[in-house]
Each structure stands twice: as structure tokens, then as C-alpha cells.
Backbone bond lengths (Angstrom), bond angles and torsions (degrees), N, CA, C in turn:
res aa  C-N    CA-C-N  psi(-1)  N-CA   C-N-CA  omega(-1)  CA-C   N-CA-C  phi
1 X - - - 1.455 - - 1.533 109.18 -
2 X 1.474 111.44 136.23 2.030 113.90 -177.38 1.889 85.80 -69.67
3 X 1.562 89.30 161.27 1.209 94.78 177.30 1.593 103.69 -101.65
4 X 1.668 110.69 169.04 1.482 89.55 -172.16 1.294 149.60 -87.61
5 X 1.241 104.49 16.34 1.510 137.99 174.89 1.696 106.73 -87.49
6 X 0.859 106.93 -32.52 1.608 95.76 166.80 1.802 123.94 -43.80
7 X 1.417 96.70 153.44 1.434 120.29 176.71 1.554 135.21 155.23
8 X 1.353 107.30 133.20 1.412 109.53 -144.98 1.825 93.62 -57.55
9 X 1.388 116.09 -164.22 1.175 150.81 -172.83 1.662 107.69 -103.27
10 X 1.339 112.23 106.57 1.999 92.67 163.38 1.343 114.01 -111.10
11 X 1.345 92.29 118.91 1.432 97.62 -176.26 1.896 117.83 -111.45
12 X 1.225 130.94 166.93 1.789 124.70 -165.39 1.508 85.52 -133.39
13 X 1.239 112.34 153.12 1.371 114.40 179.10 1.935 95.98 -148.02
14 X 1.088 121.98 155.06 1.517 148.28 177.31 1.208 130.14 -105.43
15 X 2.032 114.03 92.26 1.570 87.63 174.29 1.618 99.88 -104.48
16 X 0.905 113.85 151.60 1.917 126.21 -166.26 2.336 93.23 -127.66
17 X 1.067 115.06 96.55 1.094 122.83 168.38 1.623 119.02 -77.66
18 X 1.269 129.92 121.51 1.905 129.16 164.37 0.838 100.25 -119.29
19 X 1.499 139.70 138.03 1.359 135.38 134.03 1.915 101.40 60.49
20 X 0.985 94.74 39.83 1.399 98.00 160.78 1.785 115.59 86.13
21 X 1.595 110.49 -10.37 0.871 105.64 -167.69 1.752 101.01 -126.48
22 X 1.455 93.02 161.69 1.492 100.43 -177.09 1.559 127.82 -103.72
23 X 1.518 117.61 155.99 1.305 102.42 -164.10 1.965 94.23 -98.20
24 X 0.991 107.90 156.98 1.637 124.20 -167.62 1.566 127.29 -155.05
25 X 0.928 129.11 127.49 1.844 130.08 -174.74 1.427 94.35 -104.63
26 X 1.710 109.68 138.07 0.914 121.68 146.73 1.445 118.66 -93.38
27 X 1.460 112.92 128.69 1.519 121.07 -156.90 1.854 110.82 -117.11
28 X 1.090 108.71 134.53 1.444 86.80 158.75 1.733 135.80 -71.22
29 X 0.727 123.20 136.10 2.099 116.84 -176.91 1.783 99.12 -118.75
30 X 1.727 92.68 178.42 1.366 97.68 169.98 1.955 104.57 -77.98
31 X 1.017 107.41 -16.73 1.665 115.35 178.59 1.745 99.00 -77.17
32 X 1.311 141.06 5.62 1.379 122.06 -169.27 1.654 104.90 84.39
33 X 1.423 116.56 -172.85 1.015 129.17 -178.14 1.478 120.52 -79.67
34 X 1.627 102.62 134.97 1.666 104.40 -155.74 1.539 97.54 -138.84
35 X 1.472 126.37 -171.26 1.201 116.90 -174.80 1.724 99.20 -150.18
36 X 1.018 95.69 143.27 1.926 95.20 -171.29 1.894 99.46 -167.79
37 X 1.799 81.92 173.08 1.684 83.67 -168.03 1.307 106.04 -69.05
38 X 1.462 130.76 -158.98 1.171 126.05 155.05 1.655 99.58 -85.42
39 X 1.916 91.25 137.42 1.553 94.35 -175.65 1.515 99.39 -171.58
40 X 1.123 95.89 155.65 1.831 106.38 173.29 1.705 103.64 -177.69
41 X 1.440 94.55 -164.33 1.717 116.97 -156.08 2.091 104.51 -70.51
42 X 1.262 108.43 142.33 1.493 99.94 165.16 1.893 120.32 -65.67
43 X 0.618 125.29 165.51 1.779 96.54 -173.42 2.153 89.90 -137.27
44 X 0.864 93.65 149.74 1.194 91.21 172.53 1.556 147.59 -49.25
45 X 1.462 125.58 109.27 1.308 108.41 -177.51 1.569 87.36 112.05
46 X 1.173 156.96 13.25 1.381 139.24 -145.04 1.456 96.77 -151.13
47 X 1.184 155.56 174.83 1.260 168.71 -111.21 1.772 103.37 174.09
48 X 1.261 102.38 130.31 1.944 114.52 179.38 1.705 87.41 -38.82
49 X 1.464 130.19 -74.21 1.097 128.58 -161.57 1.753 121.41 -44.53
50 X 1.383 93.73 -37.12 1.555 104.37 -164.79 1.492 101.42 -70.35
51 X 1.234 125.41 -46.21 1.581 159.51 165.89 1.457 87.60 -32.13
52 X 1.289 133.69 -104.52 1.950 139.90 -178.57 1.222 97.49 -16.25
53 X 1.904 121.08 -70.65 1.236 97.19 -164.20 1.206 127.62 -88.43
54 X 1.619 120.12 11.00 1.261 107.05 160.79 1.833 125.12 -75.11
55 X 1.131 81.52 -39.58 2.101 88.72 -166.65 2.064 94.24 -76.56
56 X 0.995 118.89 -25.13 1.331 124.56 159.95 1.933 110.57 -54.80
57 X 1.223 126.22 -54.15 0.846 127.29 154.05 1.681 131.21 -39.68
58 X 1.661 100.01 -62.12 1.625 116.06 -164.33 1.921 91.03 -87.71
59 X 0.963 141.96 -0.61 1.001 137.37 173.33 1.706 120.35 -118.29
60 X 1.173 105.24 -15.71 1.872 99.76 161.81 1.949 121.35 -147.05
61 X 1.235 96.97 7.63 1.567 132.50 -178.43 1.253 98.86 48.22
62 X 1.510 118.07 38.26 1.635 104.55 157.08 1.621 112.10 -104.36
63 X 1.334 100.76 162.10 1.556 106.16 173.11 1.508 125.30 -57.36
64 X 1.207 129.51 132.32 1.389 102.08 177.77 2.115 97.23 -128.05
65 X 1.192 88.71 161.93 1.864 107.91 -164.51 1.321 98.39 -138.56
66 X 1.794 117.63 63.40 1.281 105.25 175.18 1.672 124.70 -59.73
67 X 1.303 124.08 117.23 1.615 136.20 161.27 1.075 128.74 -65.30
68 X 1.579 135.80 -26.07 1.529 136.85 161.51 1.636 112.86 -159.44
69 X 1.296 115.56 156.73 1.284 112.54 168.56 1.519 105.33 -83.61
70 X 1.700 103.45 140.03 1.435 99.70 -177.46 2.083 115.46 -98.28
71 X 1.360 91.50 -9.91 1.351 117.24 177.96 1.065 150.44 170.90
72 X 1.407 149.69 173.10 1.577 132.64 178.91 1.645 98.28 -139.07
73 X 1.504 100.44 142.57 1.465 104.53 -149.51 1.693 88.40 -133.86
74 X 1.313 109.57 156.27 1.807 119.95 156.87 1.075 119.10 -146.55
75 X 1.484 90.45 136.63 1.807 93.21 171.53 1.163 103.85 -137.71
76 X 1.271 131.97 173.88 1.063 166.59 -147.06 1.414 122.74 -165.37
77 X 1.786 123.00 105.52 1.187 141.66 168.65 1.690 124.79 -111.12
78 X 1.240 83.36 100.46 2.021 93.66 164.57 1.228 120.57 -38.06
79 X 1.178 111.58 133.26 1.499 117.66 173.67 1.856 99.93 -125.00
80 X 1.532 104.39 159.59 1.338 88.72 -159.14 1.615 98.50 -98.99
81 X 0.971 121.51 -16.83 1.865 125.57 167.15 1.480 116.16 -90.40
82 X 1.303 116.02 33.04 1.497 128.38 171.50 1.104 135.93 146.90
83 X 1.633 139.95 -144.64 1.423 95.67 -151.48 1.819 99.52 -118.84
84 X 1.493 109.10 32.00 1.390 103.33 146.84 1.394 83.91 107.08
85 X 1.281 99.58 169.78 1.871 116.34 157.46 1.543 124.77 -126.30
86 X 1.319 113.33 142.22 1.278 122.64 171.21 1.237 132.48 -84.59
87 X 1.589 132.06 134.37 0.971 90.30 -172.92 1.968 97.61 -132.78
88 X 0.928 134.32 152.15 1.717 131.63 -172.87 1.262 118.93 -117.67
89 X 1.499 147.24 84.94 1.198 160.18 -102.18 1.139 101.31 -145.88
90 X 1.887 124.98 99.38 1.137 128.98 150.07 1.535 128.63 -79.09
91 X 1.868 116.35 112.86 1.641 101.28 -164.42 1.680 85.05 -111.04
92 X 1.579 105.90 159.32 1.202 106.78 177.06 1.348 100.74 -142.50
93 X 1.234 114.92 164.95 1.561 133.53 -173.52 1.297 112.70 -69.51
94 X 1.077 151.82 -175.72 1.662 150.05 98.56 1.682 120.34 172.98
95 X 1.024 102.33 176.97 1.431 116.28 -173.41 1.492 113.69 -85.12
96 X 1.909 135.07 151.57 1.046 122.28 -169.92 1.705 88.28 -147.90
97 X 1.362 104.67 161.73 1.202 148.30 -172.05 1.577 106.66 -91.38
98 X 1.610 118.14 132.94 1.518 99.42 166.48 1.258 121.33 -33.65
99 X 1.600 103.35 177.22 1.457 93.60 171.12 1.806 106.23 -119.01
100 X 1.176 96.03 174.39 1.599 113.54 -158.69 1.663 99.93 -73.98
101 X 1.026 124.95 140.17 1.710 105.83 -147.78 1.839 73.88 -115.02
102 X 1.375 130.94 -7.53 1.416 116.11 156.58 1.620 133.97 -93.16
103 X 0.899 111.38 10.63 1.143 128.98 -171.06 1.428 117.31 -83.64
104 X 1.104 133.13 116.59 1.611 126.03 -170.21 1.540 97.68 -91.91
105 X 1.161 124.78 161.49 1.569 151.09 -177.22 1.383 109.33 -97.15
106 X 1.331 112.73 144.94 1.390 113.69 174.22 1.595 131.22 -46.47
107 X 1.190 155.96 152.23 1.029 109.69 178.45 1.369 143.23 -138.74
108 X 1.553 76.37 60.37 1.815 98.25 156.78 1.616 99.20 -113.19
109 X 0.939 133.08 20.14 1.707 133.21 142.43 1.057 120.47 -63.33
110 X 1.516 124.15 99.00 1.746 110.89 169.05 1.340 111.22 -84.58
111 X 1.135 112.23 -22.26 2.101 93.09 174.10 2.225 80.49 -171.64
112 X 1.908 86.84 172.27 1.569 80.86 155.71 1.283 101.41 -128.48
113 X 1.383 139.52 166.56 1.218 161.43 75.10 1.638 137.93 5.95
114 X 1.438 121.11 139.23 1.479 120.15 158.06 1.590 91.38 -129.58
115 X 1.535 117.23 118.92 1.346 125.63 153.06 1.726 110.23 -110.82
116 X 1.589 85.15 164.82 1.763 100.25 173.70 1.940 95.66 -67.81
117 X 1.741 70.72 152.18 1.914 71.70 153.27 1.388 118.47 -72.71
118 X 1.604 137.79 -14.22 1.262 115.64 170.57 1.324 112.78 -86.71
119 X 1.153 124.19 -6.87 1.389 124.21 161.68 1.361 126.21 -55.34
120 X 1.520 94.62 -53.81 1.976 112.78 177.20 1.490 107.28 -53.71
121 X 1.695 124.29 -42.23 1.388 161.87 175.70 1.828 107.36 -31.08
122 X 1.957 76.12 -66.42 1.912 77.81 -177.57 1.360 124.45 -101.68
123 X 1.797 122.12 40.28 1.159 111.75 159.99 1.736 90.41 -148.17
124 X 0.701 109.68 79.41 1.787 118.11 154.27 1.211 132.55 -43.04
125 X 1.406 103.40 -50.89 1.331 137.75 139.97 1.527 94.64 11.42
126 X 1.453 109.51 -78.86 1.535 139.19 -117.82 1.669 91.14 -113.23
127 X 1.165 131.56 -3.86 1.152 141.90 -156.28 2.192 103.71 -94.51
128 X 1.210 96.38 110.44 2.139 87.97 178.68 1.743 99.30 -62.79
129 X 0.845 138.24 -21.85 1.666 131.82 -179.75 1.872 98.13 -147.38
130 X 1.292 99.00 161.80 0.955 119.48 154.34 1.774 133.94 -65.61
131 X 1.514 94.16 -20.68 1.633 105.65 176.58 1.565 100.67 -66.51
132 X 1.249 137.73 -62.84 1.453 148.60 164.40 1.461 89.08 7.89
133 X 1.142 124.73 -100.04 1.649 133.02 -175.16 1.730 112.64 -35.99
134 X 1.549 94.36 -47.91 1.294 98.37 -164.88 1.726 131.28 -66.55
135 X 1.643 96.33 -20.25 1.174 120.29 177.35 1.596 119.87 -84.89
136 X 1.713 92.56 -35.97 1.728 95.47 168.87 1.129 129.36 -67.63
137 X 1.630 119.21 -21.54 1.539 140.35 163.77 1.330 109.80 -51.51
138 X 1.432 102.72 -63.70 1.616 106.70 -176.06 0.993 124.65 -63.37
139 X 1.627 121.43 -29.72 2.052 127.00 157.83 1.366 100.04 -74.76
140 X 0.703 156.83 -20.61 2.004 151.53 145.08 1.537 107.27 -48.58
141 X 1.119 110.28 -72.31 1.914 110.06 161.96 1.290 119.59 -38.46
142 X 1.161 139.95 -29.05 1.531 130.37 155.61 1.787 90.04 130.65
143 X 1.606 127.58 -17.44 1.069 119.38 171.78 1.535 130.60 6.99
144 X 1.234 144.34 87.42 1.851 126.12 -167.10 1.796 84.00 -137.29
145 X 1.226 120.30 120.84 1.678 126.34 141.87 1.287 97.96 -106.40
146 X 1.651 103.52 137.41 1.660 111.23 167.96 1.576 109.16 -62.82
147 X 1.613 107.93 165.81 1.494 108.49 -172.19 1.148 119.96 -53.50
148 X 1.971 98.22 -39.95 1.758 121.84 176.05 1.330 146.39 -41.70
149 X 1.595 90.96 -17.34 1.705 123.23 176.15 1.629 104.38 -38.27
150 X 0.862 90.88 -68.11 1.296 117.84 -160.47 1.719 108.68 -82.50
151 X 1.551 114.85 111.71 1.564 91.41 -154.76 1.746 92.18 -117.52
152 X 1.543 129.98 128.75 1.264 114.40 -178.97 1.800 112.83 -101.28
153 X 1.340 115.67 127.52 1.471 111.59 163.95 1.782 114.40 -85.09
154 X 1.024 102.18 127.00 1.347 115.40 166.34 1.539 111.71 -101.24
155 X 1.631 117.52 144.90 0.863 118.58 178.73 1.899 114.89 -117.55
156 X 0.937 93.93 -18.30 1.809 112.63 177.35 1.577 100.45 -118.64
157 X 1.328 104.62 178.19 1.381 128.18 -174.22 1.578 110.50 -52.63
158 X 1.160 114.00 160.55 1.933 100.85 178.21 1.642 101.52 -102.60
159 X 1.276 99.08 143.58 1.365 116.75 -168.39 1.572 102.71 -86.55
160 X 1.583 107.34 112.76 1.484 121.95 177.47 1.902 104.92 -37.15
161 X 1.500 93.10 145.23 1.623 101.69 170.23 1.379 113.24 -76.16
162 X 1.354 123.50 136.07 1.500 124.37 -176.46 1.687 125.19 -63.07
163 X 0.988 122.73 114.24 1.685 115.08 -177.64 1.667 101.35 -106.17
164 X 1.163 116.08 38.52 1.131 129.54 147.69 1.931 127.71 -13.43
165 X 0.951 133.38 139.35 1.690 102.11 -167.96 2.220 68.80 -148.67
């Protein structure tokens, strides 16, 4: 039986396509240095949407204008002193804006990147999840959910977007 404190992880992730190539942070992890979309935690009070474009922001200081969700993903990682964490991964599409050339990065961001997908392809290796690939496949596959999918009730006031610097 889960105990009752359990509950997965929601996390939003960013794929931002140019000219063929994708935008990507190299991050620090407890694994060393890894490479993933821009992505992080839902935080309270905030909306799936609001969530993308913030850590899209605080993680490569470009704008982001998510256009569709491309999917919702789970995984599940063992931990060896219990019973692991979950984690539930909304990635969404869209277009971005330079980035804010004052803006500092999170900071376990060591820089970002735009690689090809065969770039992302041939080091796996190098990849913080397996979704990384898996998500770029599925926006290559033509993947599109409208924004609407996904419908949020609020019950209190909406919690301003962070302009965090």
C-alpha cells in the first residue's frame, strides 16, 4: 500500500524549434552534467501554461509562447532507500523570443544550446531522462493537442507570472 504522503512530481518541459534545431540546457544533476529541455516543477497557484513559460524563461532567458501541448508523459525512478519518485511531464510546443541578455539563469544551468535532433540522437548518454528524445520524436511526429486540452479550475485569484531577474 503507497503511503499517504505520496505523489507524483508535475513537471512542464519546452521544446522551442529554429532552423531545425532545438533549444536545450546543459544542467548540472546528481548524475553530473546532462542535457534536457527547458523544464522544471509546477509550483503552486500557477497554471500548466504559466509553469513552461516560466522555467522556459528562468532556465534559458528566452521568451516562450507555448502553441500546443505536444504530450503528457510518466516515469518512474527507483530510488534505492524507497519507493522511488514519479514524475508526470507536461511538454509543450512553441515559439521564443531572444533572450534577455540581463537575465541570469538558474543555477544549475551551465549554458544553453540549439542541437539537431541527430545530435540530441547520438549522445543519450548525455540525456537527464529519457523523455528528452522521446518528446522530440513526438514534435517530429506531428504530435499537436490544442492548449484547451487541458482545462484548469481556479478557485482563488490567479497567481501573477514571475518576472523574476
Amino acid at each position: 500500500m503507497k503511503p499517504e504522503s505520496w505523489a507524483p512530481h508535475v513537471t512542464v518541459a519546452a521544446i522551442v524549434e529554429r532552423d531545425g534545431r532545438f533549444l536545450v540546457v546543459e544542467e548540472h544533476t546528481d548524475d553530473g552534467l546532462r542535457l534536457n529541455q527547458p523544464a522544471g516543477h509546477l509550483e503552486a497557484g500557477e497554471t500548466l501554461v504559466e509553469a513552461v513559460i516560466r522555467e522556459t524563461l528562468e532556465e534559458t532567458a528566452h521568451p516562450f509562447t507555448p502553441h500546443a501541448l505536444v504530450g503528457i508523459y510518466m516515469t518512474h525512478f527507483a530510488r534505492p532507500a524507497g519507493e522511488g519518485v514519479t514524475y508526470v511531464r507536461f511538454t509543450y510546443c512553441g515559439g521564443s523570443g531572444e533572450p534577455e541578455a540581463a537575465r541570469a539563469l538558474d543555477p544549475d544551468i551551465v549554458r544553453t544550446l540549439w542541437m539537431s535532433a541527430d545530435e540530441l540522437r547520438a549522445c543519450p548518454e548525455r540525456h537527464r531522462t529519457p523523455l528528452v528524445m522521446q518528446c522530440i520524436d513526438d514534435y517530429l511526429a506531428g504530435r499537436r493537442i490544442p492548449l484547451d486540452f487541458v482545462h484548469t479550475h481556479s478557485v482563488g485569484p490567479p497567481r501573477p507570472v514571475s518576472t523574476r531577474k
